[in-house]
DRENBA-814411 format. One line per field, with one value per residue (C-alpha): residue number from 1; residue in three letters; x, y, z. Coordinates in steps of 0.25 Angstrom, whole numbers, plus 5000, padded with zeros to 4 digits. Example, Ala and Ser with C-alpha at 12.3 -4.5 7.8 and 13.67 -1.06 7.14 Angstrom:
// DRENBA-814411
pos	1	2
code	Ala	Ser
east	5049	5055
north	4982	4996
up	5031	5029
// end
This chain:
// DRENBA-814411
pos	1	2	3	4	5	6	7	8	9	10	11	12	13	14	15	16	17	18	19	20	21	22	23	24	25	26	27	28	29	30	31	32	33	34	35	36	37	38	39	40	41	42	43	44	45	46	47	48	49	50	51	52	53	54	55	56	57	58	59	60	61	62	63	64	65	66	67	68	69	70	71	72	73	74	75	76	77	78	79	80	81	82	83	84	85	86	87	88	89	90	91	92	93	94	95	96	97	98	99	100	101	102	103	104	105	106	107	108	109	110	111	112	113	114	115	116	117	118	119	120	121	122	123	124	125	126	127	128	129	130	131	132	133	134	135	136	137	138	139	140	141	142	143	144	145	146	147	148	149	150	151	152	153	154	155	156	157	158	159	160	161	162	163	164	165	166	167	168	169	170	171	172	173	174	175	176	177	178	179	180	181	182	183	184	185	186	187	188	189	190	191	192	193	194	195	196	197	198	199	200	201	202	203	204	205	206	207	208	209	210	211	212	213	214	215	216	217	218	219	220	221	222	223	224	225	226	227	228
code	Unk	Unk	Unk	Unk	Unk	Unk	Unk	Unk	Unk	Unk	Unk	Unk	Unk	Unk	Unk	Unk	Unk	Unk	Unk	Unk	Unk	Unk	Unk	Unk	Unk	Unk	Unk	Unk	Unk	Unk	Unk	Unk	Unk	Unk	Unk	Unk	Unk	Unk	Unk	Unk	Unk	Unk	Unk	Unk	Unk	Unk	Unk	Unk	Unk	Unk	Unk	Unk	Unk	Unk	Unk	Unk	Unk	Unk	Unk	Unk	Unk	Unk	Unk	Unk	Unk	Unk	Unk	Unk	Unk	Unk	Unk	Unk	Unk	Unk	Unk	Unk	Unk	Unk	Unk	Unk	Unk	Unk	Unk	Unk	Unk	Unk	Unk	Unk	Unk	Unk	Unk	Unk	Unk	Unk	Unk	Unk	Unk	Unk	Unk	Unk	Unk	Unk	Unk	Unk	Unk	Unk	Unk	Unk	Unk	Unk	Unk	Unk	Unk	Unk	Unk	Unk	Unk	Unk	Unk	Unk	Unk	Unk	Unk	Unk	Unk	Unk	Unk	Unk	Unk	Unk	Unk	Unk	Unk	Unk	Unk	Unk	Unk	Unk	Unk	Unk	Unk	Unk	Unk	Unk	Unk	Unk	Unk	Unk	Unk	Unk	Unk	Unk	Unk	Unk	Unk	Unk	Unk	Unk	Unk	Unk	Unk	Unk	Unk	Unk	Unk	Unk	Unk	Unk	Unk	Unk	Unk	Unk	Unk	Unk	Unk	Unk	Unk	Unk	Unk	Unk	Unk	Unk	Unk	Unk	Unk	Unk	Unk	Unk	Unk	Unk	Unk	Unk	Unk	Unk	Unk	Unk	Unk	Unk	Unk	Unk	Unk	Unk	Unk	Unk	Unk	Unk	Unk	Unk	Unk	Unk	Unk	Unk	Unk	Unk	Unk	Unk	Unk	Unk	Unk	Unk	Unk	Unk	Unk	Unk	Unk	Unk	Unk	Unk
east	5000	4994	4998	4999	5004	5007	5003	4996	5001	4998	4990	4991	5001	4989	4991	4993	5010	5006	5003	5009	5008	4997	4994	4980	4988	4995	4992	4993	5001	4994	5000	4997	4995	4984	4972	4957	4946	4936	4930	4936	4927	4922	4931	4927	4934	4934	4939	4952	4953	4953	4964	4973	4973	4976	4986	4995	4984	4982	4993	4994	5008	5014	5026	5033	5044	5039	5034	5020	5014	5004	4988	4987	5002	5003	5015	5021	5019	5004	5004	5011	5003	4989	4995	5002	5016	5024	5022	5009	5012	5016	5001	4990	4980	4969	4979	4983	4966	4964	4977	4971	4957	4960	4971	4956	4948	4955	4960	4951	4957	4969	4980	4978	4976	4978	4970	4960	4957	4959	4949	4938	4941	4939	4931	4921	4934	4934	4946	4956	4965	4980	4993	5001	5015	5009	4999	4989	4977	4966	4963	4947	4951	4960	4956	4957	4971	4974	4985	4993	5009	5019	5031	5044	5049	5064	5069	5073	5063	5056	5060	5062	5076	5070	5065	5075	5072	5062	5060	5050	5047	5043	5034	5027	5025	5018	5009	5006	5002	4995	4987	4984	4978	4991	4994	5008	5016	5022	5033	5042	5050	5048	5046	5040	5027	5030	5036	5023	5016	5021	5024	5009	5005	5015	5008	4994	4998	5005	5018	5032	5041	5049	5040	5039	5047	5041	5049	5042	5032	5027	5029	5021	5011	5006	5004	4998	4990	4976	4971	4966
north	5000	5006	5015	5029	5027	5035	5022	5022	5035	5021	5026	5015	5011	4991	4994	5008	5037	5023	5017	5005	4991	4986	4974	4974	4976	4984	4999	5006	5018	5029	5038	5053	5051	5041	5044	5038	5033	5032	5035	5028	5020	5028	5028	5029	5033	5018	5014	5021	5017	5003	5006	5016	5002	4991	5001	5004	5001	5015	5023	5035	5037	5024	5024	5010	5014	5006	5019	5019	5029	5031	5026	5023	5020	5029	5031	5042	5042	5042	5051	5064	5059	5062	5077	5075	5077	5072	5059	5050	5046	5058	5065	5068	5056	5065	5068	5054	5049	5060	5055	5042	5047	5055	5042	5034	5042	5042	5027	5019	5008	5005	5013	5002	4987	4978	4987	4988	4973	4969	4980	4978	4994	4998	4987	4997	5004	5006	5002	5011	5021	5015	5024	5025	5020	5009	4996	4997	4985	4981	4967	4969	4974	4963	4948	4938	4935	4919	4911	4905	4902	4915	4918	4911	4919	4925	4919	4933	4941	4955	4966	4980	4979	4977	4989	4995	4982	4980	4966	4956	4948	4960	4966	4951	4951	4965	4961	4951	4957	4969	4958	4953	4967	4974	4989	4986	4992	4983	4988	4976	4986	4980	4992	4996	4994	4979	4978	4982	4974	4962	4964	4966	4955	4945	4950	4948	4933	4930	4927	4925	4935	4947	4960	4967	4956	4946	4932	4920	4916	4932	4930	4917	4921	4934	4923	4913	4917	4923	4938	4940
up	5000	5003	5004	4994	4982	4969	4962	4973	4981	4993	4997	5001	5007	5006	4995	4980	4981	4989	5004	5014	5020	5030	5037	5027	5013	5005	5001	4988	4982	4972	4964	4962	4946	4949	4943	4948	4940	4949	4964	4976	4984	4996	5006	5022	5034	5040	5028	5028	5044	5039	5027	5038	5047	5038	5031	5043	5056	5055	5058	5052	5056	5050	5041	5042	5033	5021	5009	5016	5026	5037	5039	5024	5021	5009	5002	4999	4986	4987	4998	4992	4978	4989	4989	5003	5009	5019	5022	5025	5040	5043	5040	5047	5048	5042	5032	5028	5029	5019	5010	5010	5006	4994	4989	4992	4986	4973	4973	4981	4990	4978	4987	4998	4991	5002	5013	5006	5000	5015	5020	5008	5002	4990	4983	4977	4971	4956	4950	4953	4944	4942	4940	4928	4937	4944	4943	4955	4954	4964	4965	4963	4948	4945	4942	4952	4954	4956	4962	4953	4951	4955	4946	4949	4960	4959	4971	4978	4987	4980	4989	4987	4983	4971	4971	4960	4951	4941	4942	4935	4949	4957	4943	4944	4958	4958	4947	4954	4969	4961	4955	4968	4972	4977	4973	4968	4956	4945	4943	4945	4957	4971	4979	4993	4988	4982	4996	5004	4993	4997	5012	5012	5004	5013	5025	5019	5016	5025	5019	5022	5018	5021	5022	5007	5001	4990	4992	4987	4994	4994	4978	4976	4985	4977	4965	4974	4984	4985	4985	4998
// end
């Protein structure tokens, strides 16, 4: 997440310039060129008290080090693309309830994928716009996506020393996750957000890996495993 993006300024953090990771999902990242095609879903003020505590429990002063701020664990990216300075944490509550309204009003749920899924946002949402830098999907607009046989797996962990690298694994891995519902670009770099991507989705299943890392097991699962 999310997260505020400029591909999603994430927020969002769940999942979607972007926002950051919480224990329900990841958070998305939205970028100031985005462009909306139609109304967001309305929005209440209990909904986004359930998005601030899956995001980060609600605290509006978090800032775990990891590119994503406060209640709705924007990005900086997404945050100064909103029209705002300084960084998310560091506002006002009112302040960073407002940010989080307007990036809503104009995207829907997108900005925070995983949250929302888990917390049953957005479903009336219209499909939402897409940037002209980065691919962004929700899993109710996609076909179902079934288990079937992952790619060979290179052997070494993805991680973000790869960050520099163009690769082929990490471009087939994002495909992948983004066509499990994840707000993820494919753009074969393993960076912070592939790391919350996958640090999220490990804690969601339950596997065994070293936190934003994809090793094997993390790899085959998001081929194998159901959406849930």
């Amino acid at each position: 997440m999310p997260l505020l993006r400029a591909q999603k300024p994430r927020h969002a953090k769940p999942s979607k310039a972007a926002p950051a990771l919480a224990a329900g999902g990841m958070t998305a990242t939205i970028g100031a060129g985005l462009t909306v095609s139609s109304p967001a879903e309305a929005a209440s003020a209990r909904d986004f008290q359930r998005l601030r505590q899956c995001e980060s429990g609600g605290n509006y002063s978090i800032n775990t080090g990891n590119g994503y701020y406060g209640a709705y664990q924007f990005d900086l990216r997404t945050w100064r693309g909103l029209g705002y300075s300084g960084k998310p944490h560091q506002a006002a509550p009112p302040t960073q309830d407002q940010a989080a309204r307007q990036l809503q009003a104009n995207r829907g749920w997108q900005p925070w994928p995983a949250c929302a899924r888990k917390l049953g946002l957005g479903r009336g949402d219209v499909h939402a716009s897409r940037s002209s830098r980065h691919t962004h999907s929700k899993k109710a607009a996609r076909p179902a996506v079934t288990s079937t046989t992952p790619p060979r797996f290179s052997g070494k962990a993805l991680n973000k020393a790869l960050v520099k690298q163009e690769r082929g694994d990490v471009r087939r891995w994002q495909a992948r996750m983004v066509d499990r519902g994840w707000d993820l670009s494919v753009d074969g770099r393993f960076g912070p957000r592939s790391a919350k991507v996958a640090a999220r989705f490990a804690a969601e299943k339950g596997l065994k890996a070293t936190p934003g890392q994809v090793n094997k097991t993390v790899w085959n699962a998001a081929w194998q495993l159901p959406i849930s």
